[in-house]
C-alpha positions in Angstrom: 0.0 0.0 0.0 1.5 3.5 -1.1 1.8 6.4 1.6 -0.8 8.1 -0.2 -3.4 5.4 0.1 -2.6 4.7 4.1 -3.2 8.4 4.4 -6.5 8.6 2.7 -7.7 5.4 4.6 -6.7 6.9 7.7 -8.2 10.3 7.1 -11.6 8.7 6.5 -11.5 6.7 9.1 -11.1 10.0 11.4 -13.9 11.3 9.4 -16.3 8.2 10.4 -18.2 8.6 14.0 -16.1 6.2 15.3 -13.3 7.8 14.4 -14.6 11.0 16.0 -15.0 9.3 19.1 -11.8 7.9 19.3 -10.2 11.4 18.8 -12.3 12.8 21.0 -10.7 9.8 24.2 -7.7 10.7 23.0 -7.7 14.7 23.5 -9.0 14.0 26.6 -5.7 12.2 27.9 -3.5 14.9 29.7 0.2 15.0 29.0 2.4 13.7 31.6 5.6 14.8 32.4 8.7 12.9 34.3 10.7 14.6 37.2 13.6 15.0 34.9 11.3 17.5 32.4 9.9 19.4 35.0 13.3 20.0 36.6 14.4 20.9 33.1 11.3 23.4 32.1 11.5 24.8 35.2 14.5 24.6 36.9 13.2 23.3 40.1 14.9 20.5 41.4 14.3 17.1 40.9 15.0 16.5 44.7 12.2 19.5 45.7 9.8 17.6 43.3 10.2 14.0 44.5 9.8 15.1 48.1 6.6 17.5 47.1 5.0 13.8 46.0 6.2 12.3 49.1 4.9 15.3 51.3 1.2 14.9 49.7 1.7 18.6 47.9 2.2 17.4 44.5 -0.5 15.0 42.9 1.4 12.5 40.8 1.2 8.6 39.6 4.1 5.9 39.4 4.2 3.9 36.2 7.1 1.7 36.3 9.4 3.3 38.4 9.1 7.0 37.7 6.8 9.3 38.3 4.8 11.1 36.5 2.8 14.5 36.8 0.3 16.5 34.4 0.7 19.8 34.0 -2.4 20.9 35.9 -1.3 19.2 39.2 2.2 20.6 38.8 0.4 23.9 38.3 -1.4 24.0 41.4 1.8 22.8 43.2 3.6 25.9 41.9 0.7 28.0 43.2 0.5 26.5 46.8 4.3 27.1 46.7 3.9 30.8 45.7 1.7 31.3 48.6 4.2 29.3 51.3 
């Protein structure tokens, strides 16, 4: 199958309602971010960020071994630190 014809198959298939709704699920999904890209976005380090999770001030999951964090939660972190 050329490139051309995988694209066209794929675009109507994101045209079709079930394609909608699978769009739709997956804007939904937030970003996550690591330690490591928060330290390096924002310069805070990954030591104040791992202990923020273990203190309860900073919402985050484990998958695998890391952690990971969406922007919002690290947002409201950032504002409860601004108010410290």
């Amino acid at each position: 199958m050329k490139r051309e014809d995988i694209k066209q198959a794929l675009m109507e298939i994101l045209a079709s309602p079930e394609g909608k709704e699978i769009m739709a699920g997956i804007i939904q999904i937030p970003r996550l971010y690591t330690v490591e890209e928060l330290e390096e976005t924002t310069g805070i380090s990954k030591h104040s960020i791992r202990q923020a999770i273990k203190d309860g001030d900073l919402e985050a999951s484990k998958i695998g071994r890391e952690y990971r964090i969406t922007a919002l939660d690290f947002a409201r972190y950032v504002k409860l630190r601004q108010q410290d």
